[in-house]
Wavefront OBJ file of the C-alpha trace (Angstrom):
o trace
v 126.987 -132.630 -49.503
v 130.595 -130.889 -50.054
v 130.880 -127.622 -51.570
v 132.247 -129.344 -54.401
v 129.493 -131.055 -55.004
v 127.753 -128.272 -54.466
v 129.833 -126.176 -56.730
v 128.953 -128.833 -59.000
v 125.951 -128.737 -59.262
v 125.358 -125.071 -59.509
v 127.786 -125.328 -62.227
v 125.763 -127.729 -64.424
v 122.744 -126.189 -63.653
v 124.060 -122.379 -64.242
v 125.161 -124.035 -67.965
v 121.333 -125.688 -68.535
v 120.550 -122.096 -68.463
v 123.214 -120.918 -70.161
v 124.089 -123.191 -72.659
v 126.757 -121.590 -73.930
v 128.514 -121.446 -71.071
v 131.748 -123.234 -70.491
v 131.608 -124.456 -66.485
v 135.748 -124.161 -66.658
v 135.744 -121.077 -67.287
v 133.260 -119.310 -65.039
v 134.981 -117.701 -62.060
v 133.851 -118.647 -58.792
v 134.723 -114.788 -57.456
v 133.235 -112.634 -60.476
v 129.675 -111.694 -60.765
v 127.686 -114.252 -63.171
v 126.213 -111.292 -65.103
v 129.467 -110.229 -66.358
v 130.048 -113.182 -66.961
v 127.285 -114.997 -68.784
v 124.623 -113.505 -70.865
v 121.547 -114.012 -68.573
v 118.757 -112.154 -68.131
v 116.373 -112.338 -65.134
v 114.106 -115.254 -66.543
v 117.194 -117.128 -66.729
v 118.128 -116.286 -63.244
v 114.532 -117.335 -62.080
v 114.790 -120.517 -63.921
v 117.908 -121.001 -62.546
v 116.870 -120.942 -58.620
v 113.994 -123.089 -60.258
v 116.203 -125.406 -60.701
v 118.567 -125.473 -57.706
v 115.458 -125.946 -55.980
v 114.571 -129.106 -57.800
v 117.814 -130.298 -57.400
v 118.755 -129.418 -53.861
v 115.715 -128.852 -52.292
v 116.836 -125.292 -51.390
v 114.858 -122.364 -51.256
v 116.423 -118.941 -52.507
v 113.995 -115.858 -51.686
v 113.852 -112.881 -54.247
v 115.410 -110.642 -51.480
v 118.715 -113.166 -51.325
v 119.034 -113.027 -55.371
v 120.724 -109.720 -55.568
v 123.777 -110.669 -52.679
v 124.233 -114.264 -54.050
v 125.598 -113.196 -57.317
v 128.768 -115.116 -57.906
v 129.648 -119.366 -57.508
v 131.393 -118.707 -54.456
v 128.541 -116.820 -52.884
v 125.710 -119.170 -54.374
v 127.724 -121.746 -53.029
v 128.175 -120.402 -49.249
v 124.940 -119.986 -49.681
v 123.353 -123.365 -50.048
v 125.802 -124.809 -48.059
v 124.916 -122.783 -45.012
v 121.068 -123.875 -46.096
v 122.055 -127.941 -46.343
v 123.863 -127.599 -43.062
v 120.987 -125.994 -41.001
v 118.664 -128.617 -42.318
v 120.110 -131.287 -41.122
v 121.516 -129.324 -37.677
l 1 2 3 4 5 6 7 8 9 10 11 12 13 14 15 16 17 18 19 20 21 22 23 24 25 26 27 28 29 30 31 32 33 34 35 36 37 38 39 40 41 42 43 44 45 46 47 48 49 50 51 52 53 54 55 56 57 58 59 60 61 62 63 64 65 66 67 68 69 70 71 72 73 74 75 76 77 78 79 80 81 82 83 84 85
């Protein structure tokens, strides 16, 4: 999977959450609590869901240092890649 793809897919799940949320206009670099209106059930339902869709685990410790696109997507990328390494 490409980290577009992957940036996809966080994308479209971050707006499931967030319905509200316009995916062109969240910034890959800025943290997703400024910039959407999520709480932490949100957030939790959120790694719910990109592990149901990826098949990626994200522990409560990693939540607080994954919180922007670019990081969530370095992230699972790095997690994808060692899989299948």
């Amino acid at each position: 999977m490409t980290s577009d793809e992957i940036r996809e897919t966080v994308l479209r799940m971050l707006c499931e959450v967030a319905p509200e949320a316009d995916p062109a206009r969240i910034r890959g670099d800025i943290d997703l609590r400024d910039q959407l209106d999520i709480d932490s059930m949100d957030l939790l339902n959120f790694v719910i869901a990109m592990h149901e869709q990826l098949h990626v685990d994200i522990p409560e410790n990693e939540y607080g240092r994954l919180g922007t696109v670019d990081l969530l997507v370095e992230y699972i990328g790095d997690q994808l890649a060692a899989r299948t390494a």
